[in-house]
ZAKE-538468 format. One record per residue (C-alpha): residue in three letters; z, y, x. Coordinates in steps of 0.5 Angstrom, whole numbers, plus 500, padded with zeros to 3 digits. Layout:
# residues N
    aa    up   north   east
   ala     Z       Y      X
...
# end
This chain:
# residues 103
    aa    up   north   east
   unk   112     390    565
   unk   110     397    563
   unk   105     400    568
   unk   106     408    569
   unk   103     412    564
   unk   097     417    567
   unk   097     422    562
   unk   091     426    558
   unk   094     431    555
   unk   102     433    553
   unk   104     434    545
   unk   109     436    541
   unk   111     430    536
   unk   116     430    529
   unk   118     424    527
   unk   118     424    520
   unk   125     421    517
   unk   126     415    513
   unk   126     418    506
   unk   119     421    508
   unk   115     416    509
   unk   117     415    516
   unk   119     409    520
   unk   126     405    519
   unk   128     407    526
   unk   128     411    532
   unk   122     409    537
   unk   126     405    543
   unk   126     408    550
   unk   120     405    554
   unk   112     404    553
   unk   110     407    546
   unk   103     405    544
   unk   100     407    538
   unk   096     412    534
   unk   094     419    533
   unk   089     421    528
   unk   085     427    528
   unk   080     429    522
   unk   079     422    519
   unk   078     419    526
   unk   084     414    529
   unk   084     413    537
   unk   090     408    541
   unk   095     411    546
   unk   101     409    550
   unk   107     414    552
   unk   113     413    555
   unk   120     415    551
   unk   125     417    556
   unk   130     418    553
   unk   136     413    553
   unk   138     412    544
   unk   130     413    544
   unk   126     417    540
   unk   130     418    533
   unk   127     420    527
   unk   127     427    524
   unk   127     430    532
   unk   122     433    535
   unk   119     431    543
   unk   115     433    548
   unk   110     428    551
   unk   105     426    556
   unk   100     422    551
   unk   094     417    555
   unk   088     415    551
   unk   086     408    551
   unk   079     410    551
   unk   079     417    553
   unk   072     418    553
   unk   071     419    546
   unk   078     422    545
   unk   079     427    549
   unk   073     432    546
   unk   077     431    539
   unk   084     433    542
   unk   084     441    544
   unk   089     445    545
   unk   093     446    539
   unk   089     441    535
   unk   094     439    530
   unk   095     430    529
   unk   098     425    526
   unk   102     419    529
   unk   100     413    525
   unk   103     406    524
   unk   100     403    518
   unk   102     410    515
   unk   104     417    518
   unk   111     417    521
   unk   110     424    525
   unk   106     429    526
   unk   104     432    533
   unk   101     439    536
   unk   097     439    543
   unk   100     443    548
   unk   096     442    555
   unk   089     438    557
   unk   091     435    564
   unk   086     435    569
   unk   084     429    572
   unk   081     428    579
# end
């Protein structure tokens, strides 16, 4: 079962096809968990993939990412930090669009 997803901050993520070193196939409609790399540091997070054929390859998506260990992340993450999406390798690259404020 997914628990809702509180999110840190909202990105913009391309998924970079096949032919470039990208995943097999789309990342499917639900919970995502993964990684997002910055300056030679990795941290773990999870999003939610709305869309029904889910997230496909190539394409570009907006989403409200939540840091596992948001502490040690967050100052890491500004706007307009550039990252990757790593899964063993790149399969995409992301800019930050908004840091979230939480109450």
């Amino acid at each position: 079962m997914t628990t809702e997803v509180s999110p840190d901050i909202e990105v913009e993520i391309t998924l970079l096809p096949s032919a470039a070193g990208g995943r097999s196939g789309a990342i499917l409609r639900g919970e995502y968990r993964g990684v997002l790399g910055v300056n030679d540091e990795h941290f773990s997070v999870r999003f939610f993939v709305p869309l029904d054929n889910g997230f496909t390859l190539g394409s570009t998506g907006k989403f409200g990412v939540q840091f596992l260990f948001p502490q040690p992340a967050l100052p890491c993450f500004p706007v307009g930090t550039s990252f990757t999406v790593w899964e063993g390798r790149v399969i995409g690259t992301g800019k930050v669009t908004k840091v979230l404020q939480h109450a």
